[in-house]
C-alpha positions as a printed NumPy array, in Angstrom:
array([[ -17.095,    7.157,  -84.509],
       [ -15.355,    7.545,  -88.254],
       [ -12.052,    9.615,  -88.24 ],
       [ -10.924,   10.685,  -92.193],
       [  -7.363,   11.163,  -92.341],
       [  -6.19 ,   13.053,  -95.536],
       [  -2.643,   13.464,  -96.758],
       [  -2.047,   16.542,  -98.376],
       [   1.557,   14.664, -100.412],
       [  -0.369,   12.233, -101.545],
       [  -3.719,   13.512, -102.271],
       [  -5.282,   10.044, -100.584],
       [  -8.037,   10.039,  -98.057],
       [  -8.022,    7.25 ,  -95.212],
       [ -11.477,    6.616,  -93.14 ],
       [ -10.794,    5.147,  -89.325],
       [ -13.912,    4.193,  -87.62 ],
       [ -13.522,    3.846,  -83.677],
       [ -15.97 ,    1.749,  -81.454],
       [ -16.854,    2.866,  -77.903],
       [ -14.764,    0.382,  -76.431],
       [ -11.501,    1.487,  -79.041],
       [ -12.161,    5.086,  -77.986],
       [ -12.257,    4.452,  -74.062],
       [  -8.991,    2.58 ,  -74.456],
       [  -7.308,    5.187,  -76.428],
       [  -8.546,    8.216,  -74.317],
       [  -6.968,    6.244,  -71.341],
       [  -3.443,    5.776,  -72.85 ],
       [  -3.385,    9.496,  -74.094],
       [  -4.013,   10.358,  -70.685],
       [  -1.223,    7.717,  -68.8  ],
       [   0.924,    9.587,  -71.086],
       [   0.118,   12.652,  -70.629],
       [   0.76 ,   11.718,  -66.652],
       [   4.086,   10.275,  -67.562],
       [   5.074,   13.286,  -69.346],
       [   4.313,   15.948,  -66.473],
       [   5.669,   13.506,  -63.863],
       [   9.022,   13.575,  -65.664],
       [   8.842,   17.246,  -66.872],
       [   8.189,   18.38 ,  -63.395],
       [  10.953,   15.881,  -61.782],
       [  13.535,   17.411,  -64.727],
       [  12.167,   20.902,  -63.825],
       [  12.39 ,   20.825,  -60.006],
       [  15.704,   19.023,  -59.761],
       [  17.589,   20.595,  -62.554],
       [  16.656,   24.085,  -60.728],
       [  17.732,   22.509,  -57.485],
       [  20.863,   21.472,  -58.677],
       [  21.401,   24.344,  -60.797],
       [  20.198,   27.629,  -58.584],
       [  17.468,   28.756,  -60.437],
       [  15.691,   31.099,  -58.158],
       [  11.961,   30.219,  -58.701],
       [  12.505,   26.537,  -58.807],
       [  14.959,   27.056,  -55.558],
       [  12.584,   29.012,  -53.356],
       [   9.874,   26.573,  -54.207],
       [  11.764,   23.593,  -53.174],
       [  12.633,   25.151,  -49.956],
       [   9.325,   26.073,  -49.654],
       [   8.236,   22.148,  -50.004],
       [  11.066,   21.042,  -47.77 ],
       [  10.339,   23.235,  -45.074],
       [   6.636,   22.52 ,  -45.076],
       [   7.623,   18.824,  -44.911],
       [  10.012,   19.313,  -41.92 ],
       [   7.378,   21.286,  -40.175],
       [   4.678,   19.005,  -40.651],
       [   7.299,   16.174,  -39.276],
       [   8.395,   18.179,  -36.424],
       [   4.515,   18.536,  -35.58 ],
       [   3.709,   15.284,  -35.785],
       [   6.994,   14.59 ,  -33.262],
       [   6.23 ,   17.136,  -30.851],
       [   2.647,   16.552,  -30.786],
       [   3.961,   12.898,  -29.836],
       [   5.979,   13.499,  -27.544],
       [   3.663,   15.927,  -25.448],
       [   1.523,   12.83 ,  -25.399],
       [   3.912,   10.723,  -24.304],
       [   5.2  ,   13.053,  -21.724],
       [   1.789,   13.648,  -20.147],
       [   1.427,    9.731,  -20.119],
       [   4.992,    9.152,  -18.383],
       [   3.843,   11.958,  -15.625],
       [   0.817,   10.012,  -14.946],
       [   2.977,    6.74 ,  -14.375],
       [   5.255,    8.639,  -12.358],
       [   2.709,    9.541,   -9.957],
       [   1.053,    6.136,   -9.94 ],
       [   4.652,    4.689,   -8.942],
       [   4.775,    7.562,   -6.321],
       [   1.551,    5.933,   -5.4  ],
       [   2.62 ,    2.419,   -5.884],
       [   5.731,    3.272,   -3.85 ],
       [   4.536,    4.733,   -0.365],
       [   1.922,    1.724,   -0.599],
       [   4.578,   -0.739,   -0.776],
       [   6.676,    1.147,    2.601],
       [   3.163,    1.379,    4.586],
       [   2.567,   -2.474,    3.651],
       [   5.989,   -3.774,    4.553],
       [   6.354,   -1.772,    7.648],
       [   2.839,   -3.338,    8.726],
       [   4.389,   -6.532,    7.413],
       [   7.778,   -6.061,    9.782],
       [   9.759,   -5.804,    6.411],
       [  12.362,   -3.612,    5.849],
       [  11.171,   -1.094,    3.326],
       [  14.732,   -0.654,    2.507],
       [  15.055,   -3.943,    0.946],
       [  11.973,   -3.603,   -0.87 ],
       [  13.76 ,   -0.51 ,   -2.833],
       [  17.203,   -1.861,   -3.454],
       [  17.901,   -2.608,   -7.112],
       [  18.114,   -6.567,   -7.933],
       [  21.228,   -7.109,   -9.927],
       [  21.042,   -7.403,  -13.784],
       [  22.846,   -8.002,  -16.599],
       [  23.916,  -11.31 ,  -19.348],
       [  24.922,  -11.129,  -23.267],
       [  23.681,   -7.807,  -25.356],
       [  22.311,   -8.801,  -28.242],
       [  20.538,   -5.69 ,  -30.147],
       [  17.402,   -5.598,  -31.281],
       [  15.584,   -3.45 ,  -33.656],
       [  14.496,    0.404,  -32.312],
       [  11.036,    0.865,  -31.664],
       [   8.022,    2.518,  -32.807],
       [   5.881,    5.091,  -31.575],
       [   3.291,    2.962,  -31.996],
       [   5.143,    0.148,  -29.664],
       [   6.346,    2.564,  -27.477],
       [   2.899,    3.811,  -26.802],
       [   1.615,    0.023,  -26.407],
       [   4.066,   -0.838,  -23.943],
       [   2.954,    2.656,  -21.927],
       [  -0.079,    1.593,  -21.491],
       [   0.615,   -2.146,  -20.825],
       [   2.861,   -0.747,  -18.121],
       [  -0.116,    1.953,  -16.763],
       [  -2.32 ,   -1.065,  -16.718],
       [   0.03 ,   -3.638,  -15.132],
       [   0.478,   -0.406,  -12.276],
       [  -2.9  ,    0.792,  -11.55 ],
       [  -3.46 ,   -3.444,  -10.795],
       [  -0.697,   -3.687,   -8.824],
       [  -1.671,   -1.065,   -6.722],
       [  -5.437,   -2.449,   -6.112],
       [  -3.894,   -5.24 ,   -4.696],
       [  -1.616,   -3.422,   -2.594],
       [  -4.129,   -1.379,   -0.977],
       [  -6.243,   -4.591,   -0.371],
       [  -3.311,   -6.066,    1.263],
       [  -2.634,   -3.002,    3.148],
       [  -5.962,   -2.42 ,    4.038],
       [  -6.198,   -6.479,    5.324],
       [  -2.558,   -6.232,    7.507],
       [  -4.206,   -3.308,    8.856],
       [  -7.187,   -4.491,    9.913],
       [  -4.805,   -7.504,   11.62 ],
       [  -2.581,   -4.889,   13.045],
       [  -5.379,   -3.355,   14.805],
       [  -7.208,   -6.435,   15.966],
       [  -3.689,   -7.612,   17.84 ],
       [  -3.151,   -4.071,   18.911],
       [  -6.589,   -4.749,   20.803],
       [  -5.774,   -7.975,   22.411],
       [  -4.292,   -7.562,   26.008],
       [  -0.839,   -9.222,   25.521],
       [   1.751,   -6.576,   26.653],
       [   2.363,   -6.674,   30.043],
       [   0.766,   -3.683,   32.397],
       [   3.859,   -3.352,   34.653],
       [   7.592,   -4.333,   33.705],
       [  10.554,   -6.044,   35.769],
       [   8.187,   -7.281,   38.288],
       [   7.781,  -10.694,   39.645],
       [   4.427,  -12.017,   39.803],
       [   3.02 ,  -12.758,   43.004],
       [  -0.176,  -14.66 ,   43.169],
       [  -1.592,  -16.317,   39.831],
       [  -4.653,  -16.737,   38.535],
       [  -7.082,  -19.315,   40.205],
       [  -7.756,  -20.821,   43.708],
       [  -5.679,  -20.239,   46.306],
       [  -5.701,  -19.033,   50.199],
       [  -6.983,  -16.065,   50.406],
       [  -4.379,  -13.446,   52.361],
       [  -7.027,  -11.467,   54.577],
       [  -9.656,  -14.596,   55.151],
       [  -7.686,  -17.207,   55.128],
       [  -9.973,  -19.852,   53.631],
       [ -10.439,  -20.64 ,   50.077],
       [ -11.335,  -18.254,   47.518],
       [ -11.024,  -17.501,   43.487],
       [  -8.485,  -15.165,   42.469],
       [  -9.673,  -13.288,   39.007],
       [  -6.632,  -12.294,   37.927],
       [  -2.517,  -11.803,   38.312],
       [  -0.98 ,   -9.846,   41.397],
       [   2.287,   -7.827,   40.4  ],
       [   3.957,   -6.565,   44.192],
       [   6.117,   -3.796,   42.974],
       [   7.249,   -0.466,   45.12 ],
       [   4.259,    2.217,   45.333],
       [   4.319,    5.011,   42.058],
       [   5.348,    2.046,   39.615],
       [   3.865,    2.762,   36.521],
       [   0.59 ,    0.725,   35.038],
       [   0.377,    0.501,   31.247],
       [  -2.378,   -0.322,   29.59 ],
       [  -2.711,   -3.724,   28.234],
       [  -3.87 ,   -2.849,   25.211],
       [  -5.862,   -0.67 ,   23.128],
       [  -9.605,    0.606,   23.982],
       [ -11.997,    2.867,   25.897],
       [ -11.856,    3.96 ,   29.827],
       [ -15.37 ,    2.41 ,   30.548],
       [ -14.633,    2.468,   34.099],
       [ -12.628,    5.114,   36.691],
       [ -13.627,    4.609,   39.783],
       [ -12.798,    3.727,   44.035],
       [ -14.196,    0.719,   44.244],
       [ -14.676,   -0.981,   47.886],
       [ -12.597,   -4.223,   47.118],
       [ -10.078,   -2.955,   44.34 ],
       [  -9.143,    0.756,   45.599],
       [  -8.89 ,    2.978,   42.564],
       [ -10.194,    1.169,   39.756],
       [  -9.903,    1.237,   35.91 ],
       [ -11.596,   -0.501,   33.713],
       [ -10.544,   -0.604,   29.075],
       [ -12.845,   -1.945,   27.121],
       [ -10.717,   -3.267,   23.676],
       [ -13.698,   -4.405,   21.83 ],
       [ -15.639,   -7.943,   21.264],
       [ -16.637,   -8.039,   24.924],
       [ -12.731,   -7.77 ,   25.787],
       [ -12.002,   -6.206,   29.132],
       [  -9.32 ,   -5.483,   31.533],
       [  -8.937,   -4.232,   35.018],
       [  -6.471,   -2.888,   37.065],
       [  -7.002,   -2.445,   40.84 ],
       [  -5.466,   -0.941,   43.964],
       [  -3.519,    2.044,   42.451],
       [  -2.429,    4.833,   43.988],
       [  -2.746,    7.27 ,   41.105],
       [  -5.127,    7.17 ,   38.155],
       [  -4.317,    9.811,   35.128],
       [  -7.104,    8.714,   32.616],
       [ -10.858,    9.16 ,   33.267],
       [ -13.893,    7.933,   32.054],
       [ -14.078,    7.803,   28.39 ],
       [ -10.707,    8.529,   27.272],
       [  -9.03 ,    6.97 ,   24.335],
       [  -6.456,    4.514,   25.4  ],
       [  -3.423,    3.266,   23.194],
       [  -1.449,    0.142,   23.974],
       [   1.059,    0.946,   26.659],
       [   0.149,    4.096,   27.841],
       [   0.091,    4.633,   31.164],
       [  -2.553,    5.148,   32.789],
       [  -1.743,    4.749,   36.578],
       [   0.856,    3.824,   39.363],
       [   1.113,    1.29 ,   41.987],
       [  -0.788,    1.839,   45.085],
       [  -2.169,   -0.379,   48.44 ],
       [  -6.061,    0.999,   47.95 ],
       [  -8.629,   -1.236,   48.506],
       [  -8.761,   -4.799,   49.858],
       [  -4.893,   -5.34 ,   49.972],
       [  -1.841,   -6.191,   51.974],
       [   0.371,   -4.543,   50.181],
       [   1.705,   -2.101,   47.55 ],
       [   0.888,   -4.659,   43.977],
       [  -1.127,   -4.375,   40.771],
       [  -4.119,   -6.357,   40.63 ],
       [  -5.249,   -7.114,   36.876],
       [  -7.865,   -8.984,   35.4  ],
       [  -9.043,  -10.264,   32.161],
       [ -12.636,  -10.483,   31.481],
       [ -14.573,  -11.86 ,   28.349],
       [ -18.205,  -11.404,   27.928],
       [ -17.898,  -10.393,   31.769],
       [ -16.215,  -14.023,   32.707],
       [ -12.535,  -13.472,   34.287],
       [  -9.99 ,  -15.24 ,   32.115],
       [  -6.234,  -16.404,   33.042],
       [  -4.528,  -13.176,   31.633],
       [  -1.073,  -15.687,   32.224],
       [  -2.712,  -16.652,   28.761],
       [  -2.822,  -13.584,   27.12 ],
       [   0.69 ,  -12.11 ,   28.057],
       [   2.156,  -15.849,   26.762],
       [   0.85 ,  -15.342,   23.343],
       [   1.907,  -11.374,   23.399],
       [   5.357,  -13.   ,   24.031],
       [   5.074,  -15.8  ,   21.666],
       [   3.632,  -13.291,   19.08 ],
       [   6.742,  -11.019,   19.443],
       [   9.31 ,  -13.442,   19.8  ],
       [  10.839,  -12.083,   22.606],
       [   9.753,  -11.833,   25.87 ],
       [   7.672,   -8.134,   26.533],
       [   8.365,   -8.267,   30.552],
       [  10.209,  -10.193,   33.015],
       [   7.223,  -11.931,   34.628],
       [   8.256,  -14.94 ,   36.439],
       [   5.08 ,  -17.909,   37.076],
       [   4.249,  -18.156,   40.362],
       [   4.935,  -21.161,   42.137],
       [   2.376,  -23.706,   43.323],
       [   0.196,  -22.623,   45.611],
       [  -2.172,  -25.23 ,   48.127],
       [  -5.877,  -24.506,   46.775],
       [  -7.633,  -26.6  ,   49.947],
       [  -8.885,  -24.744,   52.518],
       [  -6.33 ,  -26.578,   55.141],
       [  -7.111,  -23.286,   57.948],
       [  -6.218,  -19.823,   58.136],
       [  -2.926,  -18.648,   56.707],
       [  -0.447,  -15.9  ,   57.348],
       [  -1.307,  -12.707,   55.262],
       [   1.219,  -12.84 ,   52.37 ],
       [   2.296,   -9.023,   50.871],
       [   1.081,   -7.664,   47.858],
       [  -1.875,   -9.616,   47.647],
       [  -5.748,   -9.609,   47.442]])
């Protein structure tokens, strides 16, 4: 490209030629300064009318600012809706997390008391830096996901001490009558009406006629019944080929079928059946096999830590057949 550049004073003519290259080069500086130019003129402009009142320039500079501070408060509230929705889902999962922790320490024997008190806090403050939303939102959802783990495992562990709960609360280890001695144990002894030797299937409790029979433990009335040798009869079943019996009572209040919880009672002392005397007879049975129940109420005790009844052990008792004895009371 050939430019001719003529000065009119001088009368002289001056030919510039220009490459491609030259004229891509110069087209770009004409236009950096062209850029440079409005930049400034339009900084000069808008703050000089700022600064100075000039009503265009003033009402357009509001006009920016508030469009800025609306597009920030948007972004903010927009935010903090988010945010707010997210803390409202972590307060429900601690609601959540909470009553979880209370139904797991009460199945534990802990009191949930303890479990909310505050643990004491505090050392040096040394301040650190404010955070972002980004960092805030991170450590949301670290927290969400540390929660929603926390309580899996705490309704595994619930579910588990439940299950335990439930398998002890089915085990016969609470005593059927309370403040009574024991009278005959389990095993070979005389027998009071034949005299001679004979097994005795379970534990006989003398107490005064109307004393009240709890159950054992937990299960199903399989059996309700008179029954020729044990009077009125009742039979639980608590599961895994677990049974008890209690014999000779006066008055049954269950029936066939009903759902029996540990220590309810279920009938009163009586002198029905083959017996000398006013006593509970109970029995143990696995798989249909009578068991020492002296074994079961031991471990109830040793489970609790305390003693669940005042049951004394009976004392020896001769198990040769040495001739006929004198009929002892309370016995069969």
């Amino acid at each position: 490209m050939q430019l001719i550049i003529t000065d009119a004073w001088l009368a002289k003519s001056r030919a510039v030629h220009l490459s491609g290259t030259k004229l891509v080069l110069a087209l770009v500086a004409l236009s950096f300064l062209l850029m440079l130019v409005s930049l400034g003129l339009y900084h000069w402009v808008f703050l000089k009318g700022a600064r100075e009142g000039w009503p265009v320039i003033g009402s357009l500079v509001r006009l920016v600012v508030r469009d800025e501070v609306a597009q920030r408060d948007r972004f903010v509230r927009e935010n903090i809706e988010v945010m707010a929705k997210k803390l409202g889902e972590m307060q429900a999962k601690m609601l959540q997390l909470e009553s979880l922790g209370e139904r797991v320490s009460g199945l534990a024997g802990v009191n949930p008391a303890d479990i909310r008190a505050k643990p004491g806090q505090g050392g040096v403050y040394i301040p650190g830096r404010d955070l972002t939303l980004d960092e805030l939102q991170a450590t949301l959802d670290g927290l969400e996901a540390l929660t929603n783990r926390r309580t899996d495992v705490m309704t595994v562990i619930e579910s588990r001490l439940f299950e335990q709960k439930v398998k002890k609360m089915m085990v016969p280890t609470q005593a059927p009558v309370v403040d009574v001695s024991l009278g005959s144990g389990f095993g070979w002894r005389i027998d009071p009406i034949a005299g001679s030797s004979a097994l005795h299937t379970g534990l006989d409790f003398p107490a005064e006629p109307g004393t009240p029979i709890y159950a054992a433990a937990g299960g199903v009335v399989v059996a309700q019944e008179f029954h020729p040798q044990y009077g009125n009869m009742i039979e639980i079943d608590h599961g895994n080929d677990l049974i008890t019996r209690y014999g000779h009572s006066s008055r049954v209040f269950v029936k066939k079928g009903d759902l029996i919880k540990r220590g309810q009672k279920i009938a009163a002392v009586g002198n029905t059946g083959r017996s000398t005397g006013p006593h509970l007879h109970f029995e143990v049975l696995v798989q249909g096999v009578p068991q020492d129940p002296q074994k079961f109420l031991n471990a109830g005790r040793q489970m609790a830590g305390t003693q669940v009844a005042q049951v004394r052990p009976p004392a020896a008792q001769p198990v040769t057949n040495t001739g006929p004895a004198s009929p002892v009371a309370g016995q069969r």
